[in-house]
Structures are given as structure tokens and as C-alpha cells.
C-alpha positions as CSV (number, residue, x, y, z in Angstrom):
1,X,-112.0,95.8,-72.4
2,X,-113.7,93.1,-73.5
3,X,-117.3,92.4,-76.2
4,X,-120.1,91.1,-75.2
5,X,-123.0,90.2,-77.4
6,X,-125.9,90.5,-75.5
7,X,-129.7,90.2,-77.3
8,X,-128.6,91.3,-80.2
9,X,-126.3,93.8,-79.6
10,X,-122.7,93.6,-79.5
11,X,-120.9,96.2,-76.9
12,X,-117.6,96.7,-75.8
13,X,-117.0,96.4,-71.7
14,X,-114.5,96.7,-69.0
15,X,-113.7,93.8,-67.6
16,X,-113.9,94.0,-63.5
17,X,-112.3,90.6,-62.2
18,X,-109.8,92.0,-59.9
19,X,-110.0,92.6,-56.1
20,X,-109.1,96.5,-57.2
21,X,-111.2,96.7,-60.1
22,X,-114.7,94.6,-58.4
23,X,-114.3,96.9,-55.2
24,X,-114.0,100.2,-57.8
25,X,-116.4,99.3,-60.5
26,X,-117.8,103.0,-62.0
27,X,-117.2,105.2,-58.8
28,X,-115.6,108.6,-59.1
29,X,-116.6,109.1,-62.7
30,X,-118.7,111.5,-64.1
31,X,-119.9,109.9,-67.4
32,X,-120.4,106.7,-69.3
33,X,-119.8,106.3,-73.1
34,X,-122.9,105.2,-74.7
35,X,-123.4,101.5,-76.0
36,X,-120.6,100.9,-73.0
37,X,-120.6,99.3,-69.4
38,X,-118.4,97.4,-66.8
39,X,-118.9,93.3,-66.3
40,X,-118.1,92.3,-63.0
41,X,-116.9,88.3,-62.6
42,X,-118.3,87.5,-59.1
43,X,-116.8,83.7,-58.5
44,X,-119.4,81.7,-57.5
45,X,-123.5,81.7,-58.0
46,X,-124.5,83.7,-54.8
47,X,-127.1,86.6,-54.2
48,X,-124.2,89.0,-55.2
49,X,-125.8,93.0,-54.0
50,X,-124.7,96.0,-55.1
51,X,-124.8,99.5,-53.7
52,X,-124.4,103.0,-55.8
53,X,-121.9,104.8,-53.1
54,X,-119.5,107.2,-54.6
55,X,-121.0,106.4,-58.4
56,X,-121.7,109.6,-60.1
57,X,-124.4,107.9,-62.8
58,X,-127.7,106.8,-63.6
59,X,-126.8,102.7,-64.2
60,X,-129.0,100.1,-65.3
61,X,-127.7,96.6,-63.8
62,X,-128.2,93.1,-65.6
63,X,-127.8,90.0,-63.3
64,X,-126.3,87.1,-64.9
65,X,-126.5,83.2,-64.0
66,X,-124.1,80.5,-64.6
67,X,-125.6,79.8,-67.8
68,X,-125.0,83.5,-69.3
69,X,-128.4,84.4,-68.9
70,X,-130.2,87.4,-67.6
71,X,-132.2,86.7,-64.4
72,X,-132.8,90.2,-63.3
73,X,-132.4,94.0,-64.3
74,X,-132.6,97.0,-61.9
75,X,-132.3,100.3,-62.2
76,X,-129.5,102.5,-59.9
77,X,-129.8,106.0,-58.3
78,X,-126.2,107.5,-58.4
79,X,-125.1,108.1,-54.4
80,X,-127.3,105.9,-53.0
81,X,-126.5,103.5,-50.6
82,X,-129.5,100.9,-51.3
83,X,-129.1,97.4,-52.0
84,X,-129.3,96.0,-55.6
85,X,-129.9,91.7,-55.4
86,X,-131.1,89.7,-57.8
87,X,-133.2,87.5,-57.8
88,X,-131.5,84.2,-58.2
89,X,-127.9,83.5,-57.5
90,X,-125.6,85.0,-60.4
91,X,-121.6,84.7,-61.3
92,X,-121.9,87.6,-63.3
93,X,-123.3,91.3,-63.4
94,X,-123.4,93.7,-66.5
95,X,-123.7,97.9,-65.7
96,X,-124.6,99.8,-68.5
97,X,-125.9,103.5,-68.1
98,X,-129.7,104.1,-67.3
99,X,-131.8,102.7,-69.4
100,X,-130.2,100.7,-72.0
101,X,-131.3,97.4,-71.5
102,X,-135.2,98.8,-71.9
103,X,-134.0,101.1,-75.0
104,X,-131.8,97.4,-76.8
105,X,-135.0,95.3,-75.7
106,X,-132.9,93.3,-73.6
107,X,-135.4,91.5,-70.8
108,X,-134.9,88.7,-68.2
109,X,-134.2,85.8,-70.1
110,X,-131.8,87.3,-72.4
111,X,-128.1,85.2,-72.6
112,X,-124.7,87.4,-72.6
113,X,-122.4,85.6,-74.1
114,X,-118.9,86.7,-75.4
């Protein structure tokens, strides 16, 4: 795990960088700790999608550009198969359970940083 400070709020994260751990991310499980979430490292800035298949939760998702900062947040319906995208190309992507960038304040515009 790794923190994160993100608008004000300082979390604790696992840290997806891996083949294994990016195809994974929060499948299978059945509950998220609160004030906790998954960072995925995605290489390069590219429209990076994501898809809720065979994730179990509610998740809120906060795309991140080069620069650490927030370009786009969407909210995730567990089982679905429907494509995520941000906005603008991103390196990084923060999931947090449902909700919790709107409940911290965190909007677009917000930086991550570690």
C-alpha cells in the first residue's frame, strides 16, 4: 500500500502497477474499507477505459493526468460491463468506494500527489 494526499485528505492505497495486479484491480471482493481505494499506474497518457466486470462494489473513479491532477470522476455500477473514459488522456486512475470524492470535496482540478 501506498498514501496519497489527495485535496486535503491523506488515504492509504493499493498500489496496482503490475500486469497481475492492473488486470485484477477490486474484482472478486465484497467490500472496501472506508477512506481506502486501489491506484492503478497505466504507462503512458492515453484514453485509459475501464469496465466493472466481476467487481462486487459501488466505486467512484478519479482520472489522473501526467501532472497528478484530476481530469475526470465517474461513478461505477458493480457487474457492469460499460465503459469508464476520461476525458483527457491520463497515466493514472484512483478507485475509491461510491461516493467519496463528492463526500471529501474532491472535484476535477484536484492534484494527487504522494
Amino acid at each position: 500500500t501506498i498514501t496519497l494526499h489527495v485535496g486535503g485528505h491523506t488515504i492509504r492505497v493499493e498500489h496496482a502497477a503490475t500486469p497481475e495486479t492492473l488486470r485484477e484491480g477490486l474484482m472478486h471482493r465484497t467490500a472496501l474499507a472506508a477512506d481506502t481505494g486501489m491506484l492503478f499506474e497505466l504507462g503512458e497518457p492515453d484514453i485509459h477505459c475501464f469496465w466493472m466486470k466481476n467487481t462486487l462494489i459501488p466505486l467512484s473513479i478519479a482520472f489522473i493526468d501526467r501532472d497528478g491532477r484530476i481530469v475526470d470522476i465517474q461513478d461505477m455500477r458493480p457487474q457492469s460491463l460499460d465503459p469508464h473514459c476520461p476525458t483527457a488522456p491520463i497515466t493514472r486512475a484512483l478507485e475509491m468506494n461510491l461516493g467519496w470524492f463528492a463526500r471529501a470535496g474532491v472535484r476535477t482540478g484536484a492534484h494527487v500527489t504522494r
